[in-house]
N, C-alpha and C positions, 0 to 999 in steps of 0.2 A: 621146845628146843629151837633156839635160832642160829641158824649155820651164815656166817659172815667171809664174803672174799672179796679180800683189793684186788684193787688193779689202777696202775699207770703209777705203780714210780719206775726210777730211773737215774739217769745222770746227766745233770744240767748246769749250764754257767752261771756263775754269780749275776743275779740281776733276772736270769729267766723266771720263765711261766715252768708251770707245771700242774696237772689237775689227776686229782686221786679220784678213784671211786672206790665204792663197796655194796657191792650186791649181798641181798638179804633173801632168806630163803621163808621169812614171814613176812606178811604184810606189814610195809613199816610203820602205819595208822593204827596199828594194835600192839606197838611198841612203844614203852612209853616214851622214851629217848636215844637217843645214837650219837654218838661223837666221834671225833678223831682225837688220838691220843699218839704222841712220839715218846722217843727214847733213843739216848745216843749211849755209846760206849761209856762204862764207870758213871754212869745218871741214871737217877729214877723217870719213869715214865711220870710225863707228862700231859695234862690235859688241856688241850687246845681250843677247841671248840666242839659247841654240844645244840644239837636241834632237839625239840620234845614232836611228839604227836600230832600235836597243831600246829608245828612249823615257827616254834618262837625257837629263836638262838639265841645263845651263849658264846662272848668269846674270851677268851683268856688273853693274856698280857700279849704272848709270844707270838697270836696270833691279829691283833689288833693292827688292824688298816692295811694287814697287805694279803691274809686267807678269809677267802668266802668261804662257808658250810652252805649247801645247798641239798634240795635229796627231791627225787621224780619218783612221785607214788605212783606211776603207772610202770614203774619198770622197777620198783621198789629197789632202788639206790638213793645212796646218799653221795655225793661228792666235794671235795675240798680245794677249790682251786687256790692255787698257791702261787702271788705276785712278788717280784723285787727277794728271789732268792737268794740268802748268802750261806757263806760256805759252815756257820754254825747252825742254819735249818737241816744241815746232813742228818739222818737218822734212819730209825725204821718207823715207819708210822703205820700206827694200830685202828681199826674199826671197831668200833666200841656198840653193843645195846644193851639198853636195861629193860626190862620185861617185866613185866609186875605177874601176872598170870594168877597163878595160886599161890603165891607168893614173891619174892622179889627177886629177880634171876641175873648176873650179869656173864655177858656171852664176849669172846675176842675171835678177832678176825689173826688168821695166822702171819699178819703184819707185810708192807713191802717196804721194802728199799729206798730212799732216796736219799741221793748225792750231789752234794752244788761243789762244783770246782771254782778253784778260785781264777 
């Protein structure tokens, strides 16, 4: 069982910073992957960027050249900082891990908030 919580969204101007995290209640080196995932009203969730085990990332279209994935295995978070927001990054954004274990497990974060005004 892996237990996932965000933290730091919020409501920010078009153009700002913003940095999510999500604390993991397993080791996230014994996890095989973790990502951030959004989703806005009437849209399917989306996948943004994805870190594995050994700290290789993945990024998706949405998130190319303006969100880092990042994650401190000593505080076993991952975090998403987020550059040059506009008012269509509005969503809920999701903590995502997949867990292999005894089989293949995927776990969500109860999602935060984030809002770019324009």
């Amino acid at each position: 069982q892996v237990h996932l919580v965000e933290s730091g969204g919020g409501l920010v101007q078009s153009g700002g910073s913003l940095t999510l995290s999500c604390k993991s209640s397993m080791t996230i080196t014994s996890i095989h992957m973790m990502g951030w995932y959004r989703q806005s009203p009437g849209k399917q969730r989306e996948r943004l960027a994805i870190i594995t085990n050994t700290g290789g990332t993945i990024y998706e279209d949405p998130a190319k050249g303006r969100f880092t994935i990042s994650r401190d295995v000593s505080m076993n978070t991952i975090d998403l900082q987020m550059n040059s927001l506009k008012p269509e990054d509005t969503a809920t954004y999701y903590c995502n891990a997949l867990h292999i274990g005894s089989g293949p497990r995927e776990y969500w974060g109860q999602g935060t908030q984030v809002t770019v005004s324009s």
